[in-house]
PDB file of N, CA, C and O in Angstrom:
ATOM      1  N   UNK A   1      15.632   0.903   6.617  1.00  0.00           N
ATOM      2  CA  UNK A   1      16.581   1.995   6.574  1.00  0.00           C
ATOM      3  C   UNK A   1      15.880   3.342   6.613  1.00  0.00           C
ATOM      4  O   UNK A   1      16.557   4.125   7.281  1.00  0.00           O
ATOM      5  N   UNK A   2      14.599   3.982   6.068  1.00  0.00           N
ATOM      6  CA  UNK A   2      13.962   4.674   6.149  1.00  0.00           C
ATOM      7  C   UNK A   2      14.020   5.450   5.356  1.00  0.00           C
ATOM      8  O   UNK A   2      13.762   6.647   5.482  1.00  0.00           O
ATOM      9  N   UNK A   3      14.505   4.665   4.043  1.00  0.00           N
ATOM     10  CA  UNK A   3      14.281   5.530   2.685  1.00  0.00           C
ATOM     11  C   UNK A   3      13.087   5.849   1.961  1.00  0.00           C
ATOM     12  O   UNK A   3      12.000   5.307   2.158  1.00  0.00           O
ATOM     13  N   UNK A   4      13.260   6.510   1.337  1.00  0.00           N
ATOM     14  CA  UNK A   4      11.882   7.315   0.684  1.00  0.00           C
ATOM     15  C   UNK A   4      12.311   6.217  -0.814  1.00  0.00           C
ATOM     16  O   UNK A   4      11.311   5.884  -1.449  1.00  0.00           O
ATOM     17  N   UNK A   5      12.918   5.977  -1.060  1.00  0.00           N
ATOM     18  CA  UNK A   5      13.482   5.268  -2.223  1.00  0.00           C
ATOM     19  C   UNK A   5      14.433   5.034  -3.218  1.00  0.00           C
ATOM     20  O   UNK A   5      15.219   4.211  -2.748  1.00  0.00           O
ATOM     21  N   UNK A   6      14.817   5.388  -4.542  1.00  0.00           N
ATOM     22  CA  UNK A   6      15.813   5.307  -5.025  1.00  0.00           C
ATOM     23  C   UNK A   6      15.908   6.347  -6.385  1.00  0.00           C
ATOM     24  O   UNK A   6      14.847   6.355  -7.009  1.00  0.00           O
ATOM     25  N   UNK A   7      16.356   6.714  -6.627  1.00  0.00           N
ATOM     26  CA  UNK A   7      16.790   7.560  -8.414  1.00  0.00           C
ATOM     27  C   UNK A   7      17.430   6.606  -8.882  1.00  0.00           C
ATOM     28  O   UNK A   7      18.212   6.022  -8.133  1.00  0.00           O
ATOM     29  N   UNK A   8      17.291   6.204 -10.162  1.00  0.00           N
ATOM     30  CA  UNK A   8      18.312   5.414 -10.866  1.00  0.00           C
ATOM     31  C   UNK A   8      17.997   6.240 -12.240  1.00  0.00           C
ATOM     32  O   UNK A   8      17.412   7.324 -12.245  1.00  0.00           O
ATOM     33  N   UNK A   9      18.564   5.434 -13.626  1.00  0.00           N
ATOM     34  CA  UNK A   9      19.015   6.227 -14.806  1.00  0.00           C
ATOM     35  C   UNK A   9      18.378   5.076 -15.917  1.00  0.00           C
ATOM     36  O   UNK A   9      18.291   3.920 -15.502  1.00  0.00           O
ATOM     37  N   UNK A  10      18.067   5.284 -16.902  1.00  0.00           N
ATOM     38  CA  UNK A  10      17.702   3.990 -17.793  1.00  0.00           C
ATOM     39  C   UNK A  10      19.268   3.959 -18.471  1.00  0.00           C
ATOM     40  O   UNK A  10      19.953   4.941 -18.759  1.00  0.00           O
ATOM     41  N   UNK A  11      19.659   2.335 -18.655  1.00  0.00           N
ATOM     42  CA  UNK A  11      20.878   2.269 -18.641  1.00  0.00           C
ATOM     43  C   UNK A  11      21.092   2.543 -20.849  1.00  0.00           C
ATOM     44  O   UNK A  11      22.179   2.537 -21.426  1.00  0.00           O
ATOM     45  N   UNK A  12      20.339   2.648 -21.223  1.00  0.00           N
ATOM     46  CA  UNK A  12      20.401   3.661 -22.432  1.00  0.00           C
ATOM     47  C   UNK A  12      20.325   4.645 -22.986  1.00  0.00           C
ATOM     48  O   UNK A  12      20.143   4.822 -24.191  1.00  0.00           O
ATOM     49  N   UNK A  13      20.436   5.274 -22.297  1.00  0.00           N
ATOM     50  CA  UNK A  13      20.281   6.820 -21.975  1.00  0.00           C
ATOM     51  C   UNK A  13      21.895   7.339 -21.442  1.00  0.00           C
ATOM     52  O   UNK A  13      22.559   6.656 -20.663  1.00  0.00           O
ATOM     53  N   UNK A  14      22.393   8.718 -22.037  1.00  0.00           N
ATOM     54  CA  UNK A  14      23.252   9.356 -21.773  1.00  0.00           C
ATOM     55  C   UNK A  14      23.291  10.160 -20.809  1.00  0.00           C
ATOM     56  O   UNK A  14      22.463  11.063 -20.927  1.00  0.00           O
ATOM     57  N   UNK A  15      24.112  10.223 -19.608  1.00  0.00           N
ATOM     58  CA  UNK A  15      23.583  11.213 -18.606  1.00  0.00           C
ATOM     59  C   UNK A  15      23.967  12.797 -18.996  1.00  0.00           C
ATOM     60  O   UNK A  15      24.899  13.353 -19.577  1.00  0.00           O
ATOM     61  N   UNK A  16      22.657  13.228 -18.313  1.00  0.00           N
ATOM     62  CA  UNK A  16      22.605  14.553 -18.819  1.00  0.00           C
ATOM     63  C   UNK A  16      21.821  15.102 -17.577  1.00  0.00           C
ATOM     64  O   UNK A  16      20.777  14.511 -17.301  1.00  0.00           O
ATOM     65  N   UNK A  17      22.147  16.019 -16.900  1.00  0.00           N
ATOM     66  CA  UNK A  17      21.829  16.609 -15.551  1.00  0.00           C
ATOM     67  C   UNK A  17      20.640  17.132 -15.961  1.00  0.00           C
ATOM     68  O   UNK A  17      20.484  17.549 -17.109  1.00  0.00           O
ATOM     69  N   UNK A  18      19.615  17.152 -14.963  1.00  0.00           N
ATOM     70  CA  UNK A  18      18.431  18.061 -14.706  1.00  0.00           C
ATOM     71  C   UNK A  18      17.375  16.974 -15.054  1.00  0.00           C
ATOM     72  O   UNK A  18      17.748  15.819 -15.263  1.00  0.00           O
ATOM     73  N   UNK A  19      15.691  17.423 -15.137  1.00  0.00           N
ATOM     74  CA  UNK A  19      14.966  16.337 -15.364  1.00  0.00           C
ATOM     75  C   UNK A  19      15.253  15.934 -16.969  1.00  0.00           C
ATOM     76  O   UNK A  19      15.730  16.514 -17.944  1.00  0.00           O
ATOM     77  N   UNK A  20      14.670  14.565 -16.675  1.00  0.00           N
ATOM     78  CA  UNK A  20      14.423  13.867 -18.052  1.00  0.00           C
ATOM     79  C   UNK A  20      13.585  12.501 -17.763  1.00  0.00           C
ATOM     80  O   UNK A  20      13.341  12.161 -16.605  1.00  0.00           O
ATOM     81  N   UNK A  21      13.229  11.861 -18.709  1.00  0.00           N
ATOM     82  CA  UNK A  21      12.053  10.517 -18.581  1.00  0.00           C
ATOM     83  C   UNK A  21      13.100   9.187 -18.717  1.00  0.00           C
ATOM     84  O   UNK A  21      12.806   7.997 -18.823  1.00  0.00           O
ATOM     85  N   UNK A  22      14.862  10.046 -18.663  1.00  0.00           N
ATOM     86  CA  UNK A  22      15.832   8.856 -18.805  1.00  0.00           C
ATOM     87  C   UNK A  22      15.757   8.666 -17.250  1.00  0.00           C
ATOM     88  O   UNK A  22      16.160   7.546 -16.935  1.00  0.00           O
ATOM     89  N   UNK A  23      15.234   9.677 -15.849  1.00  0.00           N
ATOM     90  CA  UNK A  23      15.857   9.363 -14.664  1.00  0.00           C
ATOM     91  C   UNK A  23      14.239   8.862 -14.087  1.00  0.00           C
ATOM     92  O   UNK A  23      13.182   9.423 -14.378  1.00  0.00           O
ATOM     93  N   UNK A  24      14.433   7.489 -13.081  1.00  0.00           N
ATOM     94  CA  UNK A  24      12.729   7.366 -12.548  1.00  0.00           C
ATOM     95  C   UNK A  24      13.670   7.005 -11.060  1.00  0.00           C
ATOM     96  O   UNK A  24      14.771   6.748 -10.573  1.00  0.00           O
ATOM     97  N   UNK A  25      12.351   7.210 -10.860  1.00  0.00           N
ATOM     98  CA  UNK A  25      12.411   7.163  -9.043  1.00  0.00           C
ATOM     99  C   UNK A  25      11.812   6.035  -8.586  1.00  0.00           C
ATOM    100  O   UNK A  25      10.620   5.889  -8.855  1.00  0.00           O
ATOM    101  N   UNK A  26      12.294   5.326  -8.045  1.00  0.00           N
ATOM    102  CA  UNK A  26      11.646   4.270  -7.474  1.00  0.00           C
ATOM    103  C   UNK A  26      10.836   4.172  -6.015  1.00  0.00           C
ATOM    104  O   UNK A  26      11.473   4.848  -5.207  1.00  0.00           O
ATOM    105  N   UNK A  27      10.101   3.797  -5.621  1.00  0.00           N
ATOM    106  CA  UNK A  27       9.512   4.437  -3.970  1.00  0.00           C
ATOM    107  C   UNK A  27       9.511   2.691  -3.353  1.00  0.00           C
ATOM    108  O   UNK A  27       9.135   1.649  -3.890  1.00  0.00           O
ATOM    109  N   UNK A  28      10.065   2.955  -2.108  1.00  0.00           N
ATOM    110  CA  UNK A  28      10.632   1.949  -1.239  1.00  0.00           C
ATOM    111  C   UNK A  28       9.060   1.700  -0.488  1.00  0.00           C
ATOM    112  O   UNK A  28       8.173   2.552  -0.541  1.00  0.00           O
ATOM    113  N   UNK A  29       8.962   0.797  -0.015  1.00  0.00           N
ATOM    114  CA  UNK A  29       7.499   0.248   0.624  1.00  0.00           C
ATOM    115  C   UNK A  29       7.690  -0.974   1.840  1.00  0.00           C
ATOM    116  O   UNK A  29       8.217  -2.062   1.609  1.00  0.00           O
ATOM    117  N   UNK A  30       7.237  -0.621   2.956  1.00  0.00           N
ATOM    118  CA  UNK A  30       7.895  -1.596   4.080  1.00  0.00           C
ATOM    119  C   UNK A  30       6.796  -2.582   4.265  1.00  0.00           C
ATOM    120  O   UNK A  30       5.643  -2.162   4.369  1.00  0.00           O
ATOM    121  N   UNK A  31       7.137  -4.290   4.333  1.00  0.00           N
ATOM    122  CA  UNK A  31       5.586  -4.695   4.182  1.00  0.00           C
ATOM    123  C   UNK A  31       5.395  -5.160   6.006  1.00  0.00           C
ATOM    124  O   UNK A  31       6.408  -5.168   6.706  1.00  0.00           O
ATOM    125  N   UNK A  32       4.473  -5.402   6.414  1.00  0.00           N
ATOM    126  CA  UNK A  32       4.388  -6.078   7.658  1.00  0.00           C
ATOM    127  C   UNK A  32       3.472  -7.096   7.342  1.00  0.00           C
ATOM    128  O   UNK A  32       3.025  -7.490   6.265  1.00  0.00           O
ATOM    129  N   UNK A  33       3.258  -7.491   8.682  1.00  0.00           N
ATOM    130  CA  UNK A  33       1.623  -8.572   8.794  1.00  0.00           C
ATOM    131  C   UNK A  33       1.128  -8.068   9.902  1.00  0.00           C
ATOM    132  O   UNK A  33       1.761  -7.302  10.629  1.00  0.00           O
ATOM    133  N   UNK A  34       0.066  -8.425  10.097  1.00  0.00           N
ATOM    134  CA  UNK A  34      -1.167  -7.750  11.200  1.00  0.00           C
ATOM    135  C   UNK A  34      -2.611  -8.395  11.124  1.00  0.00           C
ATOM    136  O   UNK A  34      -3.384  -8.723  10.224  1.00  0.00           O
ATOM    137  N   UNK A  35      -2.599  -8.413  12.305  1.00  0.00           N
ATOM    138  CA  UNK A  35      -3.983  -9.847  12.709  1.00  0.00           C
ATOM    139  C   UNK A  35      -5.078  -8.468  11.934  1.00  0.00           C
ATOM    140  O   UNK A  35      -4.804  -7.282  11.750  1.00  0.00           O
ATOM    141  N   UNK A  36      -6.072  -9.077  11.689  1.00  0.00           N
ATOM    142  CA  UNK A  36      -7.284  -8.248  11.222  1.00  0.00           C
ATOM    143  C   UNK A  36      -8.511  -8.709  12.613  1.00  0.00           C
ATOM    144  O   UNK A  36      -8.832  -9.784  13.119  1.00  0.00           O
ATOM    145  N   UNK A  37      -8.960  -7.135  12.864  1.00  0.00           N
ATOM    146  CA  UNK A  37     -10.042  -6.937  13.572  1.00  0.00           C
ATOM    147  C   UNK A  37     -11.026  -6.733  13.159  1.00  0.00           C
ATOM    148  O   UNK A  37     -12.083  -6.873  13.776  1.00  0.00           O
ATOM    149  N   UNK A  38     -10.888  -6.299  11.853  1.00  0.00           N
ATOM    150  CA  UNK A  38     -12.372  -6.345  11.274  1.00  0.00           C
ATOM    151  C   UNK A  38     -12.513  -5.387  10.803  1.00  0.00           C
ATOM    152  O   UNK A  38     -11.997  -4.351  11.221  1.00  0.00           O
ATOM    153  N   UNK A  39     -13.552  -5.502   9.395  1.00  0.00           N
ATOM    154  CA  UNK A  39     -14.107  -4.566   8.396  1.00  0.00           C
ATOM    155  C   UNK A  39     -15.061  -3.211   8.506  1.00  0.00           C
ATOM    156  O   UNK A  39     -16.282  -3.266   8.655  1.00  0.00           O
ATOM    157  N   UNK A  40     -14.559  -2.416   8.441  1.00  0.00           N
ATOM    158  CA  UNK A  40     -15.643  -0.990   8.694  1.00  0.00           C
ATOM    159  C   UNK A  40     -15.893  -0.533   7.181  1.00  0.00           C
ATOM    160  O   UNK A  40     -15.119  -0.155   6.302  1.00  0.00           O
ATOM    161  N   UNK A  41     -17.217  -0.710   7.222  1.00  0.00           N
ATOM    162  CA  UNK A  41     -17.863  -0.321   5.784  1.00  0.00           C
ATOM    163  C   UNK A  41     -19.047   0.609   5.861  1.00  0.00           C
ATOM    164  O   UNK A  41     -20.142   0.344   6.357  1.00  0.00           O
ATOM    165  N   UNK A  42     -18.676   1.706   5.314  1.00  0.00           N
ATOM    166  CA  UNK A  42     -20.149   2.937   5.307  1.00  0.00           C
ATOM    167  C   UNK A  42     -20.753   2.637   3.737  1.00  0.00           C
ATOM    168  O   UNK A  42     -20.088   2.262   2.772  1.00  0.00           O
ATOM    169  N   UNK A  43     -21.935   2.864   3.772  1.00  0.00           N
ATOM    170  CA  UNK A  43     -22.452   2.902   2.115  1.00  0.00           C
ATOM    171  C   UNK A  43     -21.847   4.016   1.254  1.00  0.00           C
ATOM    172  O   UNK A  43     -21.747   5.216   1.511  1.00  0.00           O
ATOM    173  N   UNK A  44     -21.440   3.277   0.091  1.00  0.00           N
ATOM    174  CA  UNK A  44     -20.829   4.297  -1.115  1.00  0.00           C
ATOM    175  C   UNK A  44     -19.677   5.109  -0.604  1.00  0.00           C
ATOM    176  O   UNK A  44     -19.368   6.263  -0.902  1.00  0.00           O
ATOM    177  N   UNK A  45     -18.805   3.832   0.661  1.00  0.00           N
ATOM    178  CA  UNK A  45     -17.670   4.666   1.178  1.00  0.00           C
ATOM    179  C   UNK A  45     -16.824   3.159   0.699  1.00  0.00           C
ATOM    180  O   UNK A  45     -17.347   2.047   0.768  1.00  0.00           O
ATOM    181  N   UNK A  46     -15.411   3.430   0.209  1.00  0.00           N
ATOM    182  CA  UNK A  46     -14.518   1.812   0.345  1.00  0.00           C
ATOM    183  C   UNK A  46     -14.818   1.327   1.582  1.00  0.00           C
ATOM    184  O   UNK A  46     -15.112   1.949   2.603  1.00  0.00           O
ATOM    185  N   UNK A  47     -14.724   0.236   1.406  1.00  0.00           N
ATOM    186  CA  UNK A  47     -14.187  -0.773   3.268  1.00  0.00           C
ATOM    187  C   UNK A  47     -12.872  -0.555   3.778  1.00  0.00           C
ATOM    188  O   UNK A  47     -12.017  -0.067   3.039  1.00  0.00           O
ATOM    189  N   UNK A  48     -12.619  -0.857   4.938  1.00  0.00           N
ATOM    190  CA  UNK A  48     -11.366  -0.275   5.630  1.00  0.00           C
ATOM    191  C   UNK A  48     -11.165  -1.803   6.086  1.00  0.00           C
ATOM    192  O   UNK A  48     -12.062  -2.644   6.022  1.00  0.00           O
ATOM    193  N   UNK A  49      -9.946  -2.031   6.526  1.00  0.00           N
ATOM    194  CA  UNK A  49      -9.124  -3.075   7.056  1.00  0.00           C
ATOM    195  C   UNK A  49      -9.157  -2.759   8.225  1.00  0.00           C
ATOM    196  O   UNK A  49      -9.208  -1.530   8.279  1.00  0.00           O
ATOM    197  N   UNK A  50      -9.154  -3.441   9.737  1.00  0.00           N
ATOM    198  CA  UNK A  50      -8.788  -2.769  10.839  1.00  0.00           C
ATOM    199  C   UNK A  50      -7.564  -3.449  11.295  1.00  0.00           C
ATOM    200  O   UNK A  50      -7.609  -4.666  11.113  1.00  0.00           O
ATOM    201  N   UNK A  51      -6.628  -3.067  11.764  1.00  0.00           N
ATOM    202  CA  UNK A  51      -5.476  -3.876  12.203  1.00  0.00           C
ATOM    203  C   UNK A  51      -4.903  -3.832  13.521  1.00  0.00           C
ATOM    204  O   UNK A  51      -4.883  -2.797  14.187  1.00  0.00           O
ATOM    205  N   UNK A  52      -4.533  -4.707  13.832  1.00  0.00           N
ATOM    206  CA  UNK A  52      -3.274  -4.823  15.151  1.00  0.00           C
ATOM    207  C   UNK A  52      -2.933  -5.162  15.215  1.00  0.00           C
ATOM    208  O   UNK A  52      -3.254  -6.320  14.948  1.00  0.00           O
ATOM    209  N   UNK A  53      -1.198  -4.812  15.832  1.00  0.00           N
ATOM    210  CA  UNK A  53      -0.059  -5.942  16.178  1.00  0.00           C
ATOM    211  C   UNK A  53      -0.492  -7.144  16.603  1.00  0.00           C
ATOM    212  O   UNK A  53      -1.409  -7.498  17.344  1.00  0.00           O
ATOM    213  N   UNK A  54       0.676  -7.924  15.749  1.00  0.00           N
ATOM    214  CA  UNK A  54       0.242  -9.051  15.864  1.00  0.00           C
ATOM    215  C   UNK A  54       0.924  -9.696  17.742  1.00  0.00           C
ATOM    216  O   UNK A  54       0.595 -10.696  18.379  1.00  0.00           O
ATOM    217  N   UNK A  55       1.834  -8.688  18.049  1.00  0.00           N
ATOM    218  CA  UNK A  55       2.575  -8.972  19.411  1.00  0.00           C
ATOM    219  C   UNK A  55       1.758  -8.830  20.633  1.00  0.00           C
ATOM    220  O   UNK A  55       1.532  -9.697  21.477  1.00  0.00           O
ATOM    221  N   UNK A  56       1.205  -7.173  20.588  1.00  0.00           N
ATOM    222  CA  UNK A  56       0.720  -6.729  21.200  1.00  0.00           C
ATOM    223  C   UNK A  56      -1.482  -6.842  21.050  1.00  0.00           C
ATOM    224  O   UNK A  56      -2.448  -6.767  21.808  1.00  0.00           O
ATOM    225  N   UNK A  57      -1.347  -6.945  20.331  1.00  0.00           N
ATOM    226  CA  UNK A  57      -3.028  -6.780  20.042  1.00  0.00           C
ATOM    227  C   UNK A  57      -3.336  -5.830  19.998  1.00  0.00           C
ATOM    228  O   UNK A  57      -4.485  -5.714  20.425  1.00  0.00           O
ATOM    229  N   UNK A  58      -2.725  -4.578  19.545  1.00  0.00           N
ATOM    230  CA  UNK A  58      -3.017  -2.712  20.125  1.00  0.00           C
ATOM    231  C   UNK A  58      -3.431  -2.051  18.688  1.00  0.00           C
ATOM    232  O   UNK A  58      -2.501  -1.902  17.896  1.00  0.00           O
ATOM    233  N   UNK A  59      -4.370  -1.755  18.389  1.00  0.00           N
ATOM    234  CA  UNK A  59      -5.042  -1.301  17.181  1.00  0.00           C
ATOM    235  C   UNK A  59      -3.773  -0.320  16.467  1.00  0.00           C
ATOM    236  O   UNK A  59      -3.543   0.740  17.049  1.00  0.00           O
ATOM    237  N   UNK A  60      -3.145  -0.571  15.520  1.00  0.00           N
ATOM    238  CA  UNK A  60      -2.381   0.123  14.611  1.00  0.00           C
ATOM    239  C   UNK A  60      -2.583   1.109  13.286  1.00  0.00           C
ATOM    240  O   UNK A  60      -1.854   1.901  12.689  1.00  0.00           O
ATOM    241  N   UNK A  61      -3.825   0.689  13.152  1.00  0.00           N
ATOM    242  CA  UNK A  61      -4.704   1.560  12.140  1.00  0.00           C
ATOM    243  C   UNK A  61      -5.050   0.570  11.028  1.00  0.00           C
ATOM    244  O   UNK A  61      -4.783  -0.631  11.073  1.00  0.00           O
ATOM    245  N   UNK A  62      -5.716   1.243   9.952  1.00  0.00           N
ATOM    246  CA  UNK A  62      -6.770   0.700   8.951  1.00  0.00           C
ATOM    247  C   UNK A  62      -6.030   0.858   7.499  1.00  0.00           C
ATOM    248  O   UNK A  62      -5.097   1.636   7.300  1.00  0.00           O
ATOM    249  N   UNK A  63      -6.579   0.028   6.562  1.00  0.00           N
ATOM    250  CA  UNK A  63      -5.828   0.095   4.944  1.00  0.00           C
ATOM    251  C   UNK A  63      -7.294  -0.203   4.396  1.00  0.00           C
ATOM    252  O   UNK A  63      -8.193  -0.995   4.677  1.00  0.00           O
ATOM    253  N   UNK A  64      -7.098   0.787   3.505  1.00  0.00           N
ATOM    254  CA  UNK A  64      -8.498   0.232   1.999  1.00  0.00           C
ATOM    255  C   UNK A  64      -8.272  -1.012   1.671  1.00  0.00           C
ATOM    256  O   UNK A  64      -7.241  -1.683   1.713  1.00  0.00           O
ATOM    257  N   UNK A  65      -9.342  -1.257   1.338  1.00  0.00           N
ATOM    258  CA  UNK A  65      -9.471  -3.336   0.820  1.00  0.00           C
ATOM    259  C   UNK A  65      -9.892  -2.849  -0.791  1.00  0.00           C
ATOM    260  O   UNK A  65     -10.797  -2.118  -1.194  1.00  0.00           O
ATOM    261  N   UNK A  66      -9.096  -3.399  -1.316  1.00  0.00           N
ATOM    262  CA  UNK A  66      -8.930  -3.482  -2.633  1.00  0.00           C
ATOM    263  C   UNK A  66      -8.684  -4.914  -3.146  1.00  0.00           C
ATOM    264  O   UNK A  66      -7.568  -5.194  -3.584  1.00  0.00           O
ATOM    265  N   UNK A  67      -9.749  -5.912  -3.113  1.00  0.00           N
ATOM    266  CA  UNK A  67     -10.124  -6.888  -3.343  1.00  0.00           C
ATOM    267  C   UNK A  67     -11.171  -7.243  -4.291  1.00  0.00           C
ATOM    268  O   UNK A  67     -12.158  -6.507  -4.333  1.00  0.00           O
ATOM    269  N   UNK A  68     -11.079  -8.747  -5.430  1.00  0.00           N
ATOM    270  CA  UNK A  68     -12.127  -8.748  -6.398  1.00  0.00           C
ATOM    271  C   UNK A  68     -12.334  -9.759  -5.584  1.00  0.00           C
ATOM    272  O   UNK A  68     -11.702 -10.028  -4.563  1.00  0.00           O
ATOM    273  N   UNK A  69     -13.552 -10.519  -6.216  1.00  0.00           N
ATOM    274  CA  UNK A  69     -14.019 -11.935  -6.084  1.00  0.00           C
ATOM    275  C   UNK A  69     -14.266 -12.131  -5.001  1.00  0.00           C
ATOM    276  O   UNK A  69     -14.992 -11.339  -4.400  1.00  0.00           O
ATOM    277  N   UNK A  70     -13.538 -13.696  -4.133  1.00  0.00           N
ATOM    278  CA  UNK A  70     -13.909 -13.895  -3.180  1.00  0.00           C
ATOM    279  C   UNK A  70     -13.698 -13.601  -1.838  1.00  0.00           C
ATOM    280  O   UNK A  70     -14.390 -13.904  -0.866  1.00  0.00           O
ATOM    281  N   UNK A  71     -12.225 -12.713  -1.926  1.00  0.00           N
ATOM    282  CA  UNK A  71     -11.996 -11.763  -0.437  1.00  0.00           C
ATOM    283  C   UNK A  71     -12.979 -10.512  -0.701  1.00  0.00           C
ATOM    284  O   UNK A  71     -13.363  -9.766   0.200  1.00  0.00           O
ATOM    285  N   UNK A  72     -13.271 -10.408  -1.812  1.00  0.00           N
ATOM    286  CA  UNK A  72     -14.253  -8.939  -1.800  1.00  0.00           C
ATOM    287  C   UNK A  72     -15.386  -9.542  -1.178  1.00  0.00           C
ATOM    288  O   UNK A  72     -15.604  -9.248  -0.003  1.00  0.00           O
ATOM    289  N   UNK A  73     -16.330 -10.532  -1.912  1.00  0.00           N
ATOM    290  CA  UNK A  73     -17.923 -10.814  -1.753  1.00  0.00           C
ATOM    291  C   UNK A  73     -17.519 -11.623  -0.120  1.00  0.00           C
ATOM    292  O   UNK A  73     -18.610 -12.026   0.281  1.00  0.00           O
ATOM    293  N   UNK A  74     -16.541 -11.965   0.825  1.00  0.00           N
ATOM    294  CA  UNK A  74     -16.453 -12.043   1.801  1.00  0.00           C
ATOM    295  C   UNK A  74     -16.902 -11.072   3.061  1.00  0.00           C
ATOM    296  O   UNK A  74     -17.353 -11.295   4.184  1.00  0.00           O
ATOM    297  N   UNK A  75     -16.588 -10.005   2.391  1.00  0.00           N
ATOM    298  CA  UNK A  75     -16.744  -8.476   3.070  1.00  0.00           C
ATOM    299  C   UNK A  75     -18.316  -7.774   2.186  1.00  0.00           C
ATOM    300  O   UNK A  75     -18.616  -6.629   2.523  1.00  0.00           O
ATOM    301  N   UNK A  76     -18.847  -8.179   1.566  1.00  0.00           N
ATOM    302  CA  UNK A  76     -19.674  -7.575   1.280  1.00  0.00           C
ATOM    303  C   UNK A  76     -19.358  -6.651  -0.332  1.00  0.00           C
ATOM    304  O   UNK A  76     -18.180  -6.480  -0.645  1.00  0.00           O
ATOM    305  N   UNK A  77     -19.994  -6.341  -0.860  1.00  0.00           N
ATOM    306  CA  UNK A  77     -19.886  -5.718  -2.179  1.00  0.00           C
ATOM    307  C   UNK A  77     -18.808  -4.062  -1.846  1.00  0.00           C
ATOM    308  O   UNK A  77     -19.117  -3.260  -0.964  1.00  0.00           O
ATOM    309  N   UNK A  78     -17.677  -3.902  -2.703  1.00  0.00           N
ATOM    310  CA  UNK A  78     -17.163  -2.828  -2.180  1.00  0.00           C
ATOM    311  C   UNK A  78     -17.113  -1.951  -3.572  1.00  0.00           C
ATOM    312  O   UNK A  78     -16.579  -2.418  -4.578  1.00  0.00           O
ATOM    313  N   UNK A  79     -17.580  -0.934  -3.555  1.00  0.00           N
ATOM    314  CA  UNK A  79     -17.372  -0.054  -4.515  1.00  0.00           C
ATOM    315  C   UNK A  79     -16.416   1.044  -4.600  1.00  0.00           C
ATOM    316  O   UNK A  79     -16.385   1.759  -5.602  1.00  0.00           O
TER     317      UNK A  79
END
């Protein structure tokens, strides 16, 4: 839909206009899948993800790897 996300109210809380820690925002997040091309790693830089459609094969861009254990020590030590 192309929402940014949601406002809602904690349902114990009295409404009362303007800010308060009774109203949170929720943030909407779209997930996909995408073949991986491979890891770009500079020293004392994170590792990057490389990606592309999985339809097309057309490079879509990169995500930080934020991985412990064995998807991390797969890629090499990431700091």
């Amino acid at each position: 839909m192309g929402i940014e996300g949601m406002v809602s109210k904690r349902r114990d809380s009295k409404y009362r206009s303007g800010r308060s820690t009774a109203w949170l925002k929720i943030e909407s997040y779209m997930v996909e899948e995408y073949d991986l091309l491979g890891v770009e790693r500079e020293p004392g830089k994170p590792a990057f993800a490389l990606m592309a459609d999985r339809a097309t094969g057309r490079y879509v861009g990169s995500a930080f790897i934020n991985a412990r254990g064995a998807i991390r020590d797969a890629y090499g030590s990431v700091s």
